[in-house]
C-alpha positions as CSV (number, residue, x, y, z in Angstrom):
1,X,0.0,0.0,0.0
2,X,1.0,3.7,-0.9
3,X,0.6,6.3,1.6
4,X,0.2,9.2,0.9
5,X,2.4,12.4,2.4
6,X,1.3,16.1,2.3
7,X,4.5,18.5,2.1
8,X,4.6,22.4,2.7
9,X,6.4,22.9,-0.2
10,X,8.6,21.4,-3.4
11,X,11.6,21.0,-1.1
12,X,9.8,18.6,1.0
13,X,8.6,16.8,-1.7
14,X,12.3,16.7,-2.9
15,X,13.6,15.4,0.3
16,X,11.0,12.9,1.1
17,X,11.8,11.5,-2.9
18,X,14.0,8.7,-1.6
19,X,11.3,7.0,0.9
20,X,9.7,3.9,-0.1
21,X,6.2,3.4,0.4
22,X,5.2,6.8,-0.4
23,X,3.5,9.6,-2.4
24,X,4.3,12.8,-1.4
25,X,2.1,15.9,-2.8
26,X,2.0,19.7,-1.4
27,X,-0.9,21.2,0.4
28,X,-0.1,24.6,-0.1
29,X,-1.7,26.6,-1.5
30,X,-4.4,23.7,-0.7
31,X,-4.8,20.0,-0.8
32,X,-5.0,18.8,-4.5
33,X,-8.1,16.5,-4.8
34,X,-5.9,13.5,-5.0
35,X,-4.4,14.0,-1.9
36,X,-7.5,13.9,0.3
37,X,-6.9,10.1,1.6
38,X,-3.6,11.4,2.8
39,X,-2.6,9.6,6.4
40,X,0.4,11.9,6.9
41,X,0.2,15.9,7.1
42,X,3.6,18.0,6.9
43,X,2.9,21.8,8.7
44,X,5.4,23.8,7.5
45,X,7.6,25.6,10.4
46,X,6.1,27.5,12.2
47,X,2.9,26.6,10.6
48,X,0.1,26.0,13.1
49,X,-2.7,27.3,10.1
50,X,-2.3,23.6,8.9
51,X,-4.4,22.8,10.9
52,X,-7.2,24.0,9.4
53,X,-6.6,21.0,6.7
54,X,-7.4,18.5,9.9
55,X,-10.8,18.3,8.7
56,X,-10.5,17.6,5.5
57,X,-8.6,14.6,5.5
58,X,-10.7,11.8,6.9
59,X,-7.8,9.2,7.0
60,X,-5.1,11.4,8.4
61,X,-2.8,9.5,11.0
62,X,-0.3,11.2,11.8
63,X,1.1,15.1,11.8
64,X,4.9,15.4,11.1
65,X,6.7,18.4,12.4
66,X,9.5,20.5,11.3
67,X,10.3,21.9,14.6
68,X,11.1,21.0,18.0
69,X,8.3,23.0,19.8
70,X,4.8,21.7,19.2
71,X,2.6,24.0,21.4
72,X,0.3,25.2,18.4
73,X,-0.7,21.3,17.6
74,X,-1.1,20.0,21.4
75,X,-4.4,19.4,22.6
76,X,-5.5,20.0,18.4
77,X,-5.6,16.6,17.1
78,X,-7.9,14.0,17.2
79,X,-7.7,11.2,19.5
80,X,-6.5,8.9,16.2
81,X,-4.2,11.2,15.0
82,X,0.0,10.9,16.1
83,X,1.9,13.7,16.6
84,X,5.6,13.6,16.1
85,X,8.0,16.4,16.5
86,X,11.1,17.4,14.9
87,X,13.2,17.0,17.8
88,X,17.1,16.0,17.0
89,X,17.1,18.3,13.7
90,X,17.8,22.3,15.3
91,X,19.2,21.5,18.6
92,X,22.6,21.8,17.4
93,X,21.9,25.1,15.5
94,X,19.7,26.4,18.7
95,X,22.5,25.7,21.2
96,X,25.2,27.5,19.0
97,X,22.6,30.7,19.3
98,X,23.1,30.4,22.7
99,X,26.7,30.4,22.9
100,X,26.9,33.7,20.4
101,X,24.2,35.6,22.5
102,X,26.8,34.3,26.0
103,X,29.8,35.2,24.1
104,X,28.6,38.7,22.6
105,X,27.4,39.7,26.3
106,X,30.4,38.7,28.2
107,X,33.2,39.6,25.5
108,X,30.6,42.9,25.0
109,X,30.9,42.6,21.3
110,X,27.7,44.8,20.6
111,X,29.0,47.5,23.1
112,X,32.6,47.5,21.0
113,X,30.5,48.0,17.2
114,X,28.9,50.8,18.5
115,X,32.1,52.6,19.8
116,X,33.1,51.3,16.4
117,X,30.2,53.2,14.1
118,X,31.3,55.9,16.8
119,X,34.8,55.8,15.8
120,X,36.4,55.3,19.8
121,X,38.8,53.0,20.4
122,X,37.5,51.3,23.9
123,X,40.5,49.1,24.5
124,X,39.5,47.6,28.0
125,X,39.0,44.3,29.5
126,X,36.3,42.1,29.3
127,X,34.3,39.0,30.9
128,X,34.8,35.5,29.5
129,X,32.7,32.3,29.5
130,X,35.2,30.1,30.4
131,X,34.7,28.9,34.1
132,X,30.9,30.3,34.0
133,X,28.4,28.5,35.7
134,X,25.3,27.8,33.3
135,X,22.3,26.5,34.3
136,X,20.1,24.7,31.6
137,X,16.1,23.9,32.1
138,X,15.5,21.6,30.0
139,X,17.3,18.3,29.4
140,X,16.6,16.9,25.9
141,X,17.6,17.1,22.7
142,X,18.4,21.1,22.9
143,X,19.7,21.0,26.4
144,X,22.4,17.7,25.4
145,X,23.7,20.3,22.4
146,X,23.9,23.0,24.8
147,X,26.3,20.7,27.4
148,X,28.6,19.6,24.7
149,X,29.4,23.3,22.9
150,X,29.5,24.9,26.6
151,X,32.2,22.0,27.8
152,X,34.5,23.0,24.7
153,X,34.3,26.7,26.2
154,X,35.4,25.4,29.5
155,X,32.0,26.5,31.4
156,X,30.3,24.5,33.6
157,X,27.2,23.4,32.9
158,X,24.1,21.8,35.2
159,X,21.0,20.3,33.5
160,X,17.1,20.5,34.7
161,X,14.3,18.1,33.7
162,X,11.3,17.4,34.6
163,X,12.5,14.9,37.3
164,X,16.2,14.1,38.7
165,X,18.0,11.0,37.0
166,X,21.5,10.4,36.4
167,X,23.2,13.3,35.3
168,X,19.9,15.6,35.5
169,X,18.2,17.6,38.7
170,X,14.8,17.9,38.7
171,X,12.6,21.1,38.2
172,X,11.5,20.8,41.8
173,X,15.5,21.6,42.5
174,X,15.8,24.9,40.8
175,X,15.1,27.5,43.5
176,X,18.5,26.4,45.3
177,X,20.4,25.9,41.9
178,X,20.2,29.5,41.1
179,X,21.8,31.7,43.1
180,X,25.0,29.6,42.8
181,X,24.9,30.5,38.2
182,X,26.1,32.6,36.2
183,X,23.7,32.0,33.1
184,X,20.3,30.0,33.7
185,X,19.4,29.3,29.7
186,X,15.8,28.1,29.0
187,X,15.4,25.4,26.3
188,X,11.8,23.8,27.7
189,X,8.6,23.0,25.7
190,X,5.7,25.5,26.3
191,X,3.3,23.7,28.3
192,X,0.8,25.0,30.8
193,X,3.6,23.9,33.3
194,X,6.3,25.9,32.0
195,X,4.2,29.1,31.0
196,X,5.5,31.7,33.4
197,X,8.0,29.2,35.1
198,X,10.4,32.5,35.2
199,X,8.3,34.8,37.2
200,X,9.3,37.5,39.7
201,X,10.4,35.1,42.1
202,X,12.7,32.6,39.6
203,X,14.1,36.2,38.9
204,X,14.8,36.9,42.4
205,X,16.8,33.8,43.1
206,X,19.4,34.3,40.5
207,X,22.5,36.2,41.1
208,X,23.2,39.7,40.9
209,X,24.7,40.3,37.3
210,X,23.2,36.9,35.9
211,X,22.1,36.4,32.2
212,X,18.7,34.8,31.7
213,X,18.6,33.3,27.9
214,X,15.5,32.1,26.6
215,X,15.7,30.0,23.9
216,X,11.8,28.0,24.4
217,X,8.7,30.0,24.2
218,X,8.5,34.1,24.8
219,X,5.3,32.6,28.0
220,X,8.1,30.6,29.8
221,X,9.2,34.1,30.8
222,X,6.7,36.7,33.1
223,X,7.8,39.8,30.5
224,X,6.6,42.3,33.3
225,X,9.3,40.7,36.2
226,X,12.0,40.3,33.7
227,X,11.7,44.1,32.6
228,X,11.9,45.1,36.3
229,X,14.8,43.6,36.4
230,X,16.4,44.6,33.7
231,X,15.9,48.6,34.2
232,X,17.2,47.8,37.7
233,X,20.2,47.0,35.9
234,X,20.3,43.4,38.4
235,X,20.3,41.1,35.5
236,X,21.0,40.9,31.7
237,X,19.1,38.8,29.0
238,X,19.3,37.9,25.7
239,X,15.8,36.7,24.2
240,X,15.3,35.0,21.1
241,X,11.7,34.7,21.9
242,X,9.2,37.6,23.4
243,X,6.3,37.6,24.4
244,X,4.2,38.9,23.1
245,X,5.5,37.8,19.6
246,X,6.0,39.5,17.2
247,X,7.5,42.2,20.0
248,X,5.2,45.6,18.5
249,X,6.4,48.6,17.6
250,X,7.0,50.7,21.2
251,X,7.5,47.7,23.5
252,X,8.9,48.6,26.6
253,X,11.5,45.5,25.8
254,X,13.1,47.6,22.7
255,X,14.5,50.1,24.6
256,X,15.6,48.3,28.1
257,X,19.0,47.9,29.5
258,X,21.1,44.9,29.7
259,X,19.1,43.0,26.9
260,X,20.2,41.2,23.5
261,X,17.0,40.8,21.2
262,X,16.5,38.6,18.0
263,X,13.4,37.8,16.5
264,X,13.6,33.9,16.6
265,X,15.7,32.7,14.2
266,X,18.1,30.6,17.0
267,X,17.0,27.5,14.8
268,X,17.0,29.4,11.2
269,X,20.1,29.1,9.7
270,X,21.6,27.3,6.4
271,X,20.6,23.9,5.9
272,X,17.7,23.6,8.6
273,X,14.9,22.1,6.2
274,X,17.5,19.7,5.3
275,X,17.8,18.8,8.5
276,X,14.2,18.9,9.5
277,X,13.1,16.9,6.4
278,X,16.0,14.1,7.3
279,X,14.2,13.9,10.8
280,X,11.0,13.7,9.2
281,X,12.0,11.0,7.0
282,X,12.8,8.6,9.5
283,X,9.6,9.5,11.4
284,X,7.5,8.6,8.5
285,X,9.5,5.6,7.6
286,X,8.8,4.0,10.9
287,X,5.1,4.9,10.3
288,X,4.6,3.1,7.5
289,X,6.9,0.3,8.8
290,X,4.4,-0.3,11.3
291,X,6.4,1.4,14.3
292,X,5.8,4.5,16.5
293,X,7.8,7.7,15.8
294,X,10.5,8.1,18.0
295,X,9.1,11.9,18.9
296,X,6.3,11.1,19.5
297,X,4.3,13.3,21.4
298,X,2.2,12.5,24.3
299,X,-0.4,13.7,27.0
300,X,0.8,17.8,27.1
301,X,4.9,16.7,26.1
């Protein structure tokens, strides 16, 4: 039997070409009538308006992802209906976001272009990452990246989950972890346990001078606490993701102290639909083999 696979785009259907067992057809701008008994649905990133095409496809099975974060499928699918993530294809690109947003802040690279476009010369010593003390929530795919680039920068790093295990504290730990970081980075999944984790009290537990990085979801973070304590000049942050999102035109954020914006792209970079599609490949493989996807997603993930 031929199953048949709805792509975002001709690159997908490219990269899926070498998969046995398959048809693949786009859905954009919208399903082609021959691809109505599809059983696998390919969102493109960031594309949560695919879900709209839910309806229409009566033997659907499972939804692919491109990304890591699935927070606009969750809780969206039918009970029938598998969701698989793209978990294993941006931690790498992710986690080398973080290390540039560490290094620019403590080696003050943004602080040295503008004396540049100013023409001073601002010869001075700076901070290093070497021997910081990092503190990662969340313990996956993204979290494991993170470890390995931060131990070739000679930091030290310590790794939340959801529980303790080897290796790991749990979540239930991080109230006495902070105070003894440099850097707390944030690579959790937006769930209705993680939305405002980092409120005014997470804030208050972390050292004077820290950074808070958040690489997850712009709702992990109270905005409100975090801009106290940035204009207090306490702490310093560099924020792929806002929220809200897109950050507007006169946001209070745009002009604070002490904080490195950019407008999540930590996982766009060359090569990332390669990447993604190669994860996806293997997901669907294992579908139509019979098997469960390895990111499978389950209960609130």
């Amino acid at each position: 039997m031929t199953v048949t696979v709805l792509v975002p785009d001709e690159h997908g259907v490219a990269a899926l070409a070498g998969v046995e067992g398959i048809r693949v057809l786009t859905h954009s701008p919208e399903v082609p009538p021959e691809g109505l008994d599809a059983q696998v649905l390919i969102p493109d990133f960031l594309g949560g308006s695919a879900i709209a095409l839910i309806e229409k496809l009566p033997d659907l099975r499972l939804v692919q992802l491109l990304t890591t974060g699935a927070d606009s499928w969750v809780g969206k699918l039918p009970p029938h209906v598998m969701l698989s993530t793209g978990r294993g294809a941006h931690g790498g690109s992710t986690a080398e976001w973080v290390v540039g947003a560490l290094l620019a802040i403590y080696r003050e690279l943004i602080d040295f272009d503008i004396a540049r476009r100013d023409g001073r010369w601002t010869q001075h010593i700076t901070d290093t990452l070497q021997d910081k003390r990092v503190l990662v929530i969340g313990a996956g795919d993204l979290g494991q990246q993170l470890h390995r680039r931060l131990d070739a920068f000679d930091a030290h790093t310590t790794l939340v989950g959801t529980r303790a295990r080897d290796g790991v504290h749990g979540i239930d730990e991080v109230a006495r972890l902070l105070p003894d970081h440099d850097a707390v980075v944030l690579m959790v999944p937006l769930t209705p346990a993680t939305t405002g984790l980092v409120d005014a009290a997470f804030l208050a537990h972390m050292r004077d001078g820290a950074i808070l990085v958040n690489a997850a979801r712009g709702p992990v973070v109270d905005t409100d606490a975090l801009l106290a304590e940035l204009v207090s000049g306490r702490l310093r942050a560099a924020l792929d993701v806002t929220d809200p999102e897109p950050l507007p035109a006169g946001h209070p954020l745009w002009t604070a102290p002490n904080v490195l914006i950019t407008p999540h792209v930590a996982g766009s970079c060359g090569g990332h639909r390669d990447r993604a599609y190669r994860v996806a490949a293997a997901e669907i493989s294992r579908f139509i083999n019979g098997e469960n996807p390895r990111n499978l997603v389950t209960g609130l993930y």
